[in-house]
N, C-alpha and C positions, 0 to 999 in steps of 0.2 A: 393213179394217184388221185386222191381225192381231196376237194380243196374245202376247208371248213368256209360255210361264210361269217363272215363277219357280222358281230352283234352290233348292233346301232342302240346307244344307250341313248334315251330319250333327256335332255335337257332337264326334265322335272326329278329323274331317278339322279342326273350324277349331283344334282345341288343340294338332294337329299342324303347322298351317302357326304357329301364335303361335309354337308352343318351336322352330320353324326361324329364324323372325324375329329371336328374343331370338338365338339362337346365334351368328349372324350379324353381328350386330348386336356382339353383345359379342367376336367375335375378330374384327372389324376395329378395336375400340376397342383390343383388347389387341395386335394390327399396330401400331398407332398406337403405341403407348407405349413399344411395343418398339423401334421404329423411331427416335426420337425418342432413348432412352436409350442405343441405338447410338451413334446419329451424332451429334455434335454440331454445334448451329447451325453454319451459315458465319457467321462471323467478318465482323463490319462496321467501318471503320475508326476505329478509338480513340484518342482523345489518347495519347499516350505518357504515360508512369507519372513522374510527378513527381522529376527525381533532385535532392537536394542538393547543394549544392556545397561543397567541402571548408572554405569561408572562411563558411558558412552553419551548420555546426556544432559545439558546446561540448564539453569532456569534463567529465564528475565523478568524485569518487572517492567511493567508500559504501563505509562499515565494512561487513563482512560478520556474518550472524548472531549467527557463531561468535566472532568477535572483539568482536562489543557485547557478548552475554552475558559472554565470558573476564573484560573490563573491566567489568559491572556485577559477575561474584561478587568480582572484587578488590577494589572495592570496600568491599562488603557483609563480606567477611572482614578487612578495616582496620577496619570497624567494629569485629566482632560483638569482635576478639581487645583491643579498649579496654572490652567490656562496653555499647556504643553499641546503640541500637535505632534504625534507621533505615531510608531505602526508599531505592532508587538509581533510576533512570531514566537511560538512554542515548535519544537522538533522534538521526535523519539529519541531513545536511545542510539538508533542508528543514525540519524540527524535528518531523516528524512520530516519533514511539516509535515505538523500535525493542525494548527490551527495559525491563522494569520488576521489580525483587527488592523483595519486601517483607518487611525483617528481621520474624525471630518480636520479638514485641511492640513495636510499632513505631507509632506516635501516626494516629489516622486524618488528620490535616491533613499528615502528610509524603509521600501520593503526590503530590500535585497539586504540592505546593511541591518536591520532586525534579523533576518533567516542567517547571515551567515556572522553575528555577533553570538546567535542561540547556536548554532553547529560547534563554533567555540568552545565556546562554555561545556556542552557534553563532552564533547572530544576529551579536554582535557581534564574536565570534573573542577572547574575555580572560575571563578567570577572574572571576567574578560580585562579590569583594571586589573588585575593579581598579572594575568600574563602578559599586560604590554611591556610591562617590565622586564620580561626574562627575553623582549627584543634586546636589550643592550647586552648580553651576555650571547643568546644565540638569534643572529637577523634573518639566518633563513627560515626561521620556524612561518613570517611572513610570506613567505613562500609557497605552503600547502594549501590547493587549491581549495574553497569554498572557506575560508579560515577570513575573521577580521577581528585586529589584534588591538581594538578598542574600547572603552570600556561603554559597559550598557547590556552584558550578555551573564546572566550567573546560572549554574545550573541547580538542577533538581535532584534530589538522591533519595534513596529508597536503601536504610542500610550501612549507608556509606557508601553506596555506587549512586551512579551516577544512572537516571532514567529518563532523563529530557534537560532540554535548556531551554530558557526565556530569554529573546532579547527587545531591546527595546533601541528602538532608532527615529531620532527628527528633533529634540530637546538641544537646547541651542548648547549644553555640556554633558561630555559622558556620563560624570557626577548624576546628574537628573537622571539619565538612562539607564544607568544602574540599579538606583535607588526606586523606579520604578520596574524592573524587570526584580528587585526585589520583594516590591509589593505582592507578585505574583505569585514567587516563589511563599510568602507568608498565608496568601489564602489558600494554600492547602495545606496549611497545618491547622485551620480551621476548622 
């Protein structure tokens, strides 16, 4: 039997054949990648994209920025020119705020009562003294949450819907309040 010997690879050959291997190795991966970011997949057949149909969807109308802010400093300047310290709050259709002024010295409980006098008013599409009224007939209506059944809140309509509401809170009577969240409502009919 005869015994092969054994090859002795020299330290300089095997770090020679590794850093060919890595080489290799890494421009077929970098092939790969390149190849891929080339070309894109073929295409496998896909439900078609969901169309709407014209009796499936609503329109709304939403006051724009420019036009809540115009109507909350209108507002806020009906106030400030009776000597009034108060906050305005303008809300979307959906009663989320859209804009909030908070007259210089102006009571900490009239932001909250501004935002949710103007949720009012949207909600129901009438000026917030129209509904305190309809407390004495139904009291839970005081009841639904973000809702204040006070006057100083009228809303905006576009149509005859209703697309924002203005209120106005910190005027020593709702009267005031009103009448300036109605100021509001008039600069944009301007």
């Amino acid at each position: 039997m005869t015994k092969h010997p054994k090859h002795k690879t020299s330290l300089r050959t095997r770090l020679l054949t590794g850093a060919v291997a890595v080489a290799a190795l890494a421009a077929g991966t970098a092939g790969a990648v390149s190849a891929t970011a080339a070309e894109p997949a073929p295409r496998t057949a896909q439900a078609p994209a969901a169309t709407a149909q014209a009796r499936d969807l609503t329109q709304s109308t939403h006051l724009s920025i420019d036009a809540a802010t115009r109507a909350a400093r209108a507002a806020l300047d009906a106030a400030e020119k009776e000597n009034q310290r108060v906050t305005v709050a303008v809300v979307d259709r959906n009663g989320n705020t859209v804009v909030t002024l908070r007259g210089d010295g102006a009571g900490p409980q009239s932001y909250e009562s501004a935002v949710r006098k103007a949720f009012t008013a949207v909600s129901w599409n009438a000026p917030t003294s129209e509904l305190a009224g309809r407390l004495e007939s139904a009291p839970n209506l005081k009841d639904i949450p973000g809702t204040l059944f006070l006057a100083g809140g009228a809303p905006v309509t576009a149509k005859g819907a209703p697309v924002a509401g203005i209120g106005v809170a910190g005027a020593p009577s709702g009267a005031l309040d009103e009448k300036f969240a109605r100021a509001g409502v008039a600069a944009l009919g301007r």
